[in-house]
C-alpha positions in Angstrom: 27.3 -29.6 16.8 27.3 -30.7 13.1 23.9 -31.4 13.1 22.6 -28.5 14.5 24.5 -26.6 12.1 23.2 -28.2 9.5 19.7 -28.0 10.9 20.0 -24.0 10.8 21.5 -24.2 7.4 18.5 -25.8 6.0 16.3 -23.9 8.3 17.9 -20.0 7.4 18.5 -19.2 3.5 21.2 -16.7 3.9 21.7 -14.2 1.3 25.3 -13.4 -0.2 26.9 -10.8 1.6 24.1 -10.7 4.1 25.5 -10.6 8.0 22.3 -12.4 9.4 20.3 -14.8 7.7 16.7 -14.2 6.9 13.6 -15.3 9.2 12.6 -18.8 8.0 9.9 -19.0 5.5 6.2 -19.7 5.7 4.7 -22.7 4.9 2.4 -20.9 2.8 4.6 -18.4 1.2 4.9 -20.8 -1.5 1.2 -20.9 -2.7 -0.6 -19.0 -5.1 -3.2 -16.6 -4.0 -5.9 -18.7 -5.2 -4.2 -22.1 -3.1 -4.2 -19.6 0.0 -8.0 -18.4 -1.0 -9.1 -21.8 -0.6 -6.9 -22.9 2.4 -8.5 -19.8 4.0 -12.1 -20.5 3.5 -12.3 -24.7 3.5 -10.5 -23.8 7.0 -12.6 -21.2 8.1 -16.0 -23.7 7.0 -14.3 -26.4 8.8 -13.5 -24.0 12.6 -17.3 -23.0 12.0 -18.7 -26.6 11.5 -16.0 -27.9 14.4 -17.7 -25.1 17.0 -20.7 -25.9 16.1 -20.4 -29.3 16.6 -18.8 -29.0 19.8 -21.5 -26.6 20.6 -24.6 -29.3 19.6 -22.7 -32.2 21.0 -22.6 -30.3 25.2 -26.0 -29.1 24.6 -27.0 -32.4 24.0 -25.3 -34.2 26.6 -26.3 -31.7 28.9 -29.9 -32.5 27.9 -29.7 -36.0 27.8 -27.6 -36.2 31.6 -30.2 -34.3 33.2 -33.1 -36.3 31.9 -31.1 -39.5 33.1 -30.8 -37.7 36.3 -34.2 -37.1 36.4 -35.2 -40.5 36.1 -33.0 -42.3 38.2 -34.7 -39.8 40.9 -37.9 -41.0 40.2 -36.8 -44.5 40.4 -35.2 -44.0 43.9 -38.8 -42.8 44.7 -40.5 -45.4 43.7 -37.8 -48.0 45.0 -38.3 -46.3 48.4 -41.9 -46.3 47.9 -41.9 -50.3 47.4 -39.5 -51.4 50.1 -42.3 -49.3 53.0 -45.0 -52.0 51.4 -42.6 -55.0 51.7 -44.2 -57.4 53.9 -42.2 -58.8 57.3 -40.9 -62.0 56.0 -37.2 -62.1 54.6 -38.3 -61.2 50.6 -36.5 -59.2 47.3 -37.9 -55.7 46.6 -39.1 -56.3 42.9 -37.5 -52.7 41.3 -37.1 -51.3 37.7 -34.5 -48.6 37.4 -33.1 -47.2 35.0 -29.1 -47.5 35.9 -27.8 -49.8 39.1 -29.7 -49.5 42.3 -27.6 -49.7 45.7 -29.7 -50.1 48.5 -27.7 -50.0 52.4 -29.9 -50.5 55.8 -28.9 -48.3 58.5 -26.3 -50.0 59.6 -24.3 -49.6 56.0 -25.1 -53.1 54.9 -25.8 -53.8 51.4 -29.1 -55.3 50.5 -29.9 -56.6 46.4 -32.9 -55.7 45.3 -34.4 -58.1 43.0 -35.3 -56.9 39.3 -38.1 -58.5 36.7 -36.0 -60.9 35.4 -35.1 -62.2 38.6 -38.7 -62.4 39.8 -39.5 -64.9 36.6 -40.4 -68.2 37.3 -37.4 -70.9 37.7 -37.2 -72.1 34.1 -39.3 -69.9 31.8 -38.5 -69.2 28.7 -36.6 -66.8 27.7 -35.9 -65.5 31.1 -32.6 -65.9 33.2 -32.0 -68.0 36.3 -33.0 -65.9 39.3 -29.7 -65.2 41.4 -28.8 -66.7 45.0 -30.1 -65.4 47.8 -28.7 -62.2 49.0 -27.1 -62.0 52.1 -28.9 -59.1 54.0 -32.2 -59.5 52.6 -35.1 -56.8 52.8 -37.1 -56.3 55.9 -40.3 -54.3 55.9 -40.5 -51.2 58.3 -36.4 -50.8 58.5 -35.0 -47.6 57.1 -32.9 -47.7 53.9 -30.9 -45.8 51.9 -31.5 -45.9 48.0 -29.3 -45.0 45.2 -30.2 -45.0 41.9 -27.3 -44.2 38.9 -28.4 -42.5 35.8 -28.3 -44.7 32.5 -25.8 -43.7 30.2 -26.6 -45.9 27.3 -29.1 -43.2 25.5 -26.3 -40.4 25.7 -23.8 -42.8 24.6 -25.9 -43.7 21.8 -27.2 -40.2 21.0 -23.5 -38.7 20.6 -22.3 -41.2 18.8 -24.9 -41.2 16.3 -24.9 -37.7 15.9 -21.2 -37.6 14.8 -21.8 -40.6 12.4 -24.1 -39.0 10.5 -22.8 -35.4 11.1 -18.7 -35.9 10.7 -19.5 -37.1 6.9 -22.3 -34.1 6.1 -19.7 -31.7 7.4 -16.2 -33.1 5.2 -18.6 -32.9 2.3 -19.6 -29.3 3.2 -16.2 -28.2 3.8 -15.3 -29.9 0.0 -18.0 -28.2 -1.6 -17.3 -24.9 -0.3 -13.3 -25.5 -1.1 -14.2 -26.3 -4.6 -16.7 -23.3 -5.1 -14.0 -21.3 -3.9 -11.5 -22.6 -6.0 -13.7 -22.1 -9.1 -14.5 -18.4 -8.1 -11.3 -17.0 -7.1 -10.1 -18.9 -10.5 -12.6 -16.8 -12.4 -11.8 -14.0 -10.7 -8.2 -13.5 -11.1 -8.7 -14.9 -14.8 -8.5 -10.9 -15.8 -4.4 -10.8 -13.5 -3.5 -13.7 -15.5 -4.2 -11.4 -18.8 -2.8 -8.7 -17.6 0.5 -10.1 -16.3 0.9 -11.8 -19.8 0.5 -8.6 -21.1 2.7 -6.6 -19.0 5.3 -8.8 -19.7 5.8 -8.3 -23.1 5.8 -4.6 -22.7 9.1 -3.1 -22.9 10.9 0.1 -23.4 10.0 0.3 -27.3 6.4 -0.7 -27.0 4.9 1.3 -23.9 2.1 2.4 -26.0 0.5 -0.9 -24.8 -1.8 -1.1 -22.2 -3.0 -4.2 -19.8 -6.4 -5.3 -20.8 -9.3 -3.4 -18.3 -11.9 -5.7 -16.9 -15.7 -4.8 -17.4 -16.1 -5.7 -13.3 -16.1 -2.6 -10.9 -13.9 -4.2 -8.5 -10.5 -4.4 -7.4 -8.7 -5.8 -10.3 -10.7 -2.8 -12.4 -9.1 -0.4 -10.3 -5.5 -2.5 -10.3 -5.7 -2.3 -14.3 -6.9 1.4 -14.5 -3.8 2.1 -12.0 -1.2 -0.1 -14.3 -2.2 1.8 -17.3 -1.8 4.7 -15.4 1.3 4.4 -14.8 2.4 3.3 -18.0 0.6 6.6 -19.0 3.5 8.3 -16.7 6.0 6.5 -17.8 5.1 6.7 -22.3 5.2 10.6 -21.2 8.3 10.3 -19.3 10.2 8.1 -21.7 9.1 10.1 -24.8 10.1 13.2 -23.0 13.2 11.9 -22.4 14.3 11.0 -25.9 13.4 14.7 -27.0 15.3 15.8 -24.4 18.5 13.9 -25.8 17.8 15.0 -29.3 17.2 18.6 -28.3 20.6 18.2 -26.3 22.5 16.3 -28.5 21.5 19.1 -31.2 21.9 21.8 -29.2 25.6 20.4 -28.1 26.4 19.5 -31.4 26.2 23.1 -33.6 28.7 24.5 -30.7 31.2 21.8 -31.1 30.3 21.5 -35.0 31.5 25.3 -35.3 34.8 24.9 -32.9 35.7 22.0 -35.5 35.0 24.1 -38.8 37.0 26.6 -37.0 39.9 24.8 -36.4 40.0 23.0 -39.5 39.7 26.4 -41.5 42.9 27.4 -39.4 44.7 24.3 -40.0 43.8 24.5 -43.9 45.9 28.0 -44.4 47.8 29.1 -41.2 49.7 31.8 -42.7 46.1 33.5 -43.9 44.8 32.6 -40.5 43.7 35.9 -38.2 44.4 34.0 -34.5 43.0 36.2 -32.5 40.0 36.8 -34.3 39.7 32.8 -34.9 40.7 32.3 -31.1 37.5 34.6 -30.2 35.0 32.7 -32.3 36.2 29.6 -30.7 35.9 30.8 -27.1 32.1 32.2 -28.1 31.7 28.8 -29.1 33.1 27.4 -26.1 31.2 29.4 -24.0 28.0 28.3 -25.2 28.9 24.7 -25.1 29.5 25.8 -21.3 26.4 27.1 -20.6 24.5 24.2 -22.5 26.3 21.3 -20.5 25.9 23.6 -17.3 22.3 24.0 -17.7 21.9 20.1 -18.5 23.4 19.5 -15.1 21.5 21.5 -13.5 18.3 20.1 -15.0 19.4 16.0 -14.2 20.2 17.0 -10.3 16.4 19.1 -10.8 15.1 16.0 -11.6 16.7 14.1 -9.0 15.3 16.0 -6.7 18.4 16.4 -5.0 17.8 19.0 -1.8 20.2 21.9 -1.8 21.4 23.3 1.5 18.5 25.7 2.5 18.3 29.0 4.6 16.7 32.5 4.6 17.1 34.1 1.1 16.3 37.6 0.6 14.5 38.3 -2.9 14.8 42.0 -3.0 18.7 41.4 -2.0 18.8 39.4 -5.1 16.9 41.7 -7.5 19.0 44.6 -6.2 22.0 42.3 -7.1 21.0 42.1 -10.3 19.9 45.3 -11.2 23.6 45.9 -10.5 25.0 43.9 -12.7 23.2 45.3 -15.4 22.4 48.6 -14.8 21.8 49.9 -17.9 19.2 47.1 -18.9 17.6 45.8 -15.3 15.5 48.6 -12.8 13.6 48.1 -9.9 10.2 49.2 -9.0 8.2 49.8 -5.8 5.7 47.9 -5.6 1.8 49.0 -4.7 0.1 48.7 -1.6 -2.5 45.8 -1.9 -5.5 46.6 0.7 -4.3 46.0 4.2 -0.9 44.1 3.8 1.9 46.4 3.2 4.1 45.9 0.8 7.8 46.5 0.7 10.8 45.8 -1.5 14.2 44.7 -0.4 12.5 44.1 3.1 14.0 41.6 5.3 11.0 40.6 6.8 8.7 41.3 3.9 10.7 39.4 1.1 12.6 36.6 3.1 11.8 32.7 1.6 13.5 29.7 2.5 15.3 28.2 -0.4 18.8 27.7 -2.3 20.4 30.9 -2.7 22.2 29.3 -5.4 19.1 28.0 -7.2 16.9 31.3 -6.4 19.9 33.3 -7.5 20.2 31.5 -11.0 16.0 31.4 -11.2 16.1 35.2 -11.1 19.1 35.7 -13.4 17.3 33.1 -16.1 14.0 35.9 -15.9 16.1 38.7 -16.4 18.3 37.1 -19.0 14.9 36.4 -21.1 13.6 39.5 -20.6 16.6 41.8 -21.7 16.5 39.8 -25.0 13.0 40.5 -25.8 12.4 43.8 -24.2 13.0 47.4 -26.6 14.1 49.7 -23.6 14.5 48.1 -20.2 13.6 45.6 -17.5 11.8 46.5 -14.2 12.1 44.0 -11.3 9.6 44.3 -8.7 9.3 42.4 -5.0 6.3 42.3 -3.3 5.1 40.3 -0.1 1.3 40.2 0.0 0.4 37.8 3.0 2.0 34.7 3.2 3.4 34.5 0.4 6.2 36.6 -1.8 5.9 38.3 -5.6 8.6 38.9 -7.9 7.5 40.3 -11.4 10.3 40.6 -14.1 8.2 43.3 -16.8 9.8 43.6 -20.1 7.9 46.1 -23.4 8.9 43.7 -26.1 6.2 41.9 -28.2 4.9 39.5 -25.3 4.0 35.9 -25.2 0.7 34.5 -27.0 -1.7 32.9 -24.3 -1.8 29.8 -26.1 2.5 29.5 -25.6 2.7 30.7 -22.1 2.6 27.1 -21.0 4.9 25.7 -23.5 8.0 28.2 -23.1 8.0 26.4 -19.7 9.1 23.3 -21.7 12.5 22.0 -22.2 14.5 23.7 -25.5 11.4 25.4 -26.8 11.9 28.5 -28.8 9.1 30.8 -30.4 8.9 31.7 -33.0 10.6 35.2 -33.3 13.4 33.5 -31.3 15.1 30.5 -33.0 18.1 32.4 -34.1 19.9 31.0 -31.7 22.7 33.8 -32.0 20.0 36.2 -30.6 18.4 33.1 -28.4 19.3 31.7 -25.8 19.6 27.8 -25.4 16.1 27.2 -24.8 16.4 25.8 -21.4 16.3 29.3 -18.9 12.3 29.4 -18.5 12.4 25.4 -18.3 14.9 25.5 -15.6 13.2 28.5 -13.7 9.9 26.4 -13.5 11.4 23.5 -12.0 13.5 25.6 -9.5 10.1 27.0 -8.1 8.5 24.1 -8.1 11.0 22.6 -6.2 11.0 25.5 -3.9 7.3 24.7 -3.5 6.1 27.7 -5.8 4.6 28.8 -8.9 6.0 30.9 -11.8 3.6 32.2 -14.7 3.5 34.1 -17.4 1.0 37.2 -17.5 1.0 40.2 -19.8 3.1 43.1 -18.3 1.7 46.6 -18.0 4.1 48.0 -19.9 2.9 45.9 -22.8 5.3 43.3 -22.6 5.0 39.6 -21.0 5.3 39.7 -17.2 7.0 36.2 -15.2 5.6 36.2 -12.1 7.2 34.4 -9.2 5.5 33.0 -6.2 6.9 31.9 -3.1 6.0 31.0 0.2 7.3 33.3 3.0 9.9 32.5 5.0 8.2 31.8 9.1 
């Protein structure tokens, strides 16, 4: 039991903490790809060579038996056709054939023919002592029975020469082709030996670098171009990440650098102190701390991608929800009919999505929050559903948004210009986190120019089944 124990030990490389071990591993899983390249084709040569070798070899023996076969028929013949001229005395058929000859009489007996060698005279030269005298010799005009073997000597020799001189043509073969292999794939993967030197050395302070790009349309051209690619990805998402610290640390840090100034102030002269105006400031403060580190939550589970419960969500339920929580600053308008679909607003069939009431609910409140601070008179909300998919249009009158910002207000902590005050802006993060909750909800939100003058965000959604 100890041994056998020991031979699944060595045999299974258990991880730690693992319940069961791993499947044992390949004899070739420790070769590189260039070892396995030349494995693969010196044994692919080497099967090809083998079957055809196999293949040449029974085609030849095949050829070669039925020749044999062909002449030891003719030599029965022409046995058979001597022993009918024999004369009556006792005598030796004189026969050449080209394997043994068996000769039987009708009754089964054996008779031994007589071959060139025998028929010599006694004591020539060269030639053999001619045999005794066979028992049963041959007797003309009696039936026999002749059988004549086929030589195997020329398809013994003919196979065995052939994989003499073949078996040494064929290793060579099999070496060239292993060492033209091994040359080529060497060459080839020359560019992945460059490139994983270089990706090595890139870290998270130098992803400006790229993996050289081989001049070769082939795979390795396409493995490069998708490397740099995603270092492309990652340069944009790494830098975009650093702003977005800065922007947050900065944006966190006037809050909290007020509170202190605050409470220092209040510490310097307490008696001189007004509390309850000094406890207001502080909570104004507070509250915008709040909503920063809220939003920045918000935004890290958006980019986590993290999937919020999901269910039928009413859009014109939530417009009319805000217009009533500001009443004096939100409306609502009906929206137009668009050709054959009607329109309606508030609709439970017209204006239903599937989504995060949660999300949708602090998507709309972010629109109507930007627009009340740029708008001179009101905000009109309007919910549309034309075809399959579902409109809402927040329309302000205030100065608008330039076409060449109505992409970047979408970005993170981005402020124009006529609202960095940030007592009269907001954090900079409302549009940003609108975008991504549409996105995520697998729609669009834009900016267009509103026909009241204004800027118009338009959201679209995909309606609910």
């Amino acid at each position: 039991m100890g041994q056998i124990a020991g031979l699944r030990h060595r045999a299974y490389e258990d991880e730690p903490g693992d319940a069961e071990p791993r499947r044992p591993r390949r004899l070739t899983s420790g070769l590189s790809v260039r070892a396995k390249a030349v494995l693969a084709a010196a044994g692919t040569v080497a099967f090809a060579i083998a079957l055809c070798m196999l293949a040449l070899v029974l085609a030849l023996q095949h050829n070669l038996r039925a020749s044999a076969d062909l002449d030891a028929r003719n030599a029965a013949v022409a046995i058979k056709g001597q022993l009918g001229k024999t004369r009556a005395m006792p005598q030796r058929a004189l026969v050449v054939a080209p394997g043994a000859v068996t000769i039987k009489d009708a009754a089964g007996r054996t008779v031994t023919p007589v071959t060139p060698t025998d028929a010599a005279p006694h004591g020539s030269p060269g030639l053999s002592t001619p045999p005794a005298e066979p028992t049963e010799p041959v007797e003309a005009g009696q039936p026999y029975s002749v059988t004549v073997s086929p030589s195997t000597t020329s398809l013994d020799s003919a196979t065995g020469l052939l994989l003499r001189q073949a078996a040494p043509a064929a290793a060579g073969l099999v070496l060239f082709v292993a060492g033209l292999t091994w040359l080529l794939v060497g060459r080839a993967l020359r560019p992945v030996a460059a490139m994983r030197q270089e990706f090595t050395e890139i870290t998270e302070r130098d992803l400006h670098r790229r993996v050289p790009v081989p001049r070769a349309r082939d795979e390795i051209h396409r493995l490069a171009r998708t490397m740099n690619a995603t270092l492309d990805r990652l340069h944009r998402a790494m830098t975009r990440q650093r702003q977005f610290v800065a922007d947050a640390s900065h944006e966190l840090r006037s809050p909290i650098t007020a509170v202190r100034a605050q409470l220092e102030l209040v510490l310097a002269r307490p008696s001189r102190t007004d509390w309850p105006a000094a406890v207001h400031k502080a909570l104004r403060d507070t509250d915008r701390l709040q909503a920063v580190a809220s939003d920045l939550l918000l935004l890290a589970r958006l980019d986590a991608q993290e999937a919020p419960p999901r269910s039928a969500v009413d859009l014109g339920a939530l417009a009319a929800e805000e217009v009533r929580r500001h009443p004096d600053t939100v409306t609502m308008d009906q929206p137009t009919t668009d050709g054959d679909h009607p329109t309606t607003a508030g609709g439970q069939e017209a204006a239903v999505v599937t989504g995060s009431r949660v999300q949708l609910s602090r998507l709309l409140t972010n629109l109507a929050d930007n627009a009340r601070r740029h708008t001179r008179t009101t905000v009109s909300i309007t919910v549309a559903a034309r075809g399959g998919m579902v409109e809402l249009a927040v329309d302000d009158d205030g100065p608008g948004i330039p076409e060449s910002d109505r992409e970047r207000v979408f970005e993170r902590f981005t402020r124009l210009d006529d609202a960095r005050a940030r007592q009269d802006g907001g954090t900079g993060l409302g549009l940003a986190i609108a975008n991504d909750i549409a996105h995520a909800h697998g729609g669009t939100l834009t900016v267009l120019t509103s026909p009241r003058g204004g800027a118009r965000l338009l959201l679209r959604l995909p309606r609910a089944a």
